[in-house]
C-alpha positions in Angstrom: -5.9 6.6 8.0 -3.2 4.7 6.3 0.2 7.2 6.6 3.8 6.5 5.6 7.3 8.5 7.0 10.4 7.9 5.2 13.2 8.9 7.1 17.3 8.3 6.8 18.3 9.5 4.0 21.6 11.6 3.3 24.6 12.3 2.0 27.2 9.5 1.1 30.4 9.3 -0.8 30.3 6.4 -3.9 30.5 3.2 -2.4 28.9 4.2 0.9 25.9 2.6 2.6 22.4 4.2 3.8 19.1 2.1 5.3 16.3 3.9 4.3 13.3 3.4 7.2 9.4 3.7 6.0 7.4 3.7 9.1 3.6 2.8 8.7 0.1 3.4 11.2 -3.1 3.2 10.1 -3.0 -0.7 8.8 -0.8 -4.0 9.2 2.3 -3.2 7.0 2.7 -6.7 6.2 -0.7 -7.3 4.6 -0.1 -4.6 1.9 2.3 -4.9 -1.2 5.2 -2.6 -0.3 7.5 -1.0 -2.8 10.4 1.7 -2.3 10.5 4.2 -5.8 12.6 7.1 -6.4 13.1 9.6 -8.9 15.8 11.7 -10.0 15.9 15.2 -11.3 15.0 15.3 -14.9 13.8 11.6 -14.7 10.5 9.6 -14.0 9.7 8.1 -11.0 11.4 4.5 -11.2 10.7 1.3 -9.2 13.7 0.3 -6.9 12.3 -2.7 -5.2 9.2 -4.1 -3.7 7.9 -6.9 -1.4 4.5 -8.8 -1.4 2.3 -10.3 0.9 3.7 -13.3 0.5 6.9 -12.2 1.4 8.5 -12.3 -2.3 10.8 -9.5 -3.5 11.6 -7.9 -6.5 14.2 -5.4 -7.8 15.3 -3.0 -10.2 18.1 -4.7 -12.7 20.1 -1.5 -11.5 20.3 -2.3 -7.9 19.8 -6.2 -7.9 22.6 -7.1 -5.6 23.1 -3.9 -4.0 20.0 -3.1 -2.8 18.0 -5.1 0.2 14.3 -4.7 0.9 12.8 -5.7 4.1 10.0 -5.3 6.5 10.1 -5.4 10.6 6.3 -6.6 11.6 6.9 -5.7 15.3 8.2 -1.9 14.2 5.0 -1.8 11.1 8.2 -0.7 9.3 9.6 -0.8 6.1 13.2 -0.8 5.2 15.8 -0.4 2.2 19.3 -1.4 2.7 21.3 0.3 0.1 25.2 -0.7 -0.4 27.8 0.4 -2.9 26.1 3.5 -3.7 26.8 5.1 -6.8 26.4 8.6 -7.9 23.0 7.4 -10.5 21.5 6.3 -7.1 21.0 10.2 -6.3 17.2 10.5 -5.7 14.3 11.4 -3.5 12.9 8.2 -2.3 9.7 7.1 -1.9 7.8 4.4 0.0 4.7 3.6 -0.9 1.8 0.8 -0.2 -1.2 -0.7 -2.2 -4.0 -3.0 -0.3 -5.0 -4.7 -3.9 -3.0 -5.6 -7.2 0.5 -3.5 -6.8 2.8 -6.1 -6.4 0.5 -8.0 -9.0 0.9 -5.1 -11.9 4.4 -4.8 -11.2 6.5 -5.7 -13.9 4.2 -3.4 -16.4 3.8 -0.5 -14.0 7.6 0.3 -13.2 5.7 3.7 -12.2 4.3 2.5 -9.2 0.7 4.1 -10.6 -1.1 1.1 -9.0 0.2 1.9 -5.6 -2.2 4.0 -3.5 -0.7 5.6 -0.7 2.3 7.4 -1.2 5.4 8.9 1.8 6.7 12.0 1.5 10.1 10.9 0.4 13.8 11.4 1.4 16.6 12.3 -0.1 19.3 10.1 -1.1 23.1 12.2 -2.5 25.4 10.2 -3.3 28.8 11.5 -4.3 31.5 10.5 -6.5 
């Protein structure tokens, strides 16, 4: 039974920095695409960044260059490293993890909707 817990989130002033943990069981994390989404009130859910297989990353125009995605084999955990927060970075956040074509569809399914299995989510404030 594949399960994901996000944890870390909080509060943060603008400019702040938060790593988000995603902690996997049930499967190898690092043979599934892996993404991090979030959504804020009022909003869709939005892809923040996501890493293949093959190790390859991608990211959200919004957070290119703030925002670090990474995965720890020994720990079966996922990670976000988020710096110079802003106040549009408010969000729950959401790991999530697809066996097949994820990573594949990503650039037409900024949703996420190919993902299958799906954290809880944690909630990122960040304050200006």
């Amino acid at each position: 039974q594949v399960t994901l817990v996000e944890y870390g989130g909080g509060s943060v002033q603008a400019g702040g920095s938060l790593r988000l943990s995603c902690k996997a069981s049930g499967y190898t994390l690092r043979t599934y695409c892996m993404g991090w989404f979030r959504r804020a009130p009022g909003k869709e859910r939005e892809r923040v960044a996501i890493i293949d297989t093959d190790s390859s990353e991608k990211y959200a125009d919004s957070v290119k260059g703030r925002f670090t995605i990474s995965r720890d084999s020994a720990e079966n955990t996922l990670y976000l490293q988020m710096n110079s927060l802003k106040a549009d970075d408010t969000a729950m956040y959401f790991c999530a993890a697809d066996r097949g074509l994820a990573c594949y569809y990503s650039d037409y399914d900024p949703r996420g909707n190919h993902f299958t299995y799906w954290g809880q989510g944690t909630q990122v404030t960040v304050s200006s």
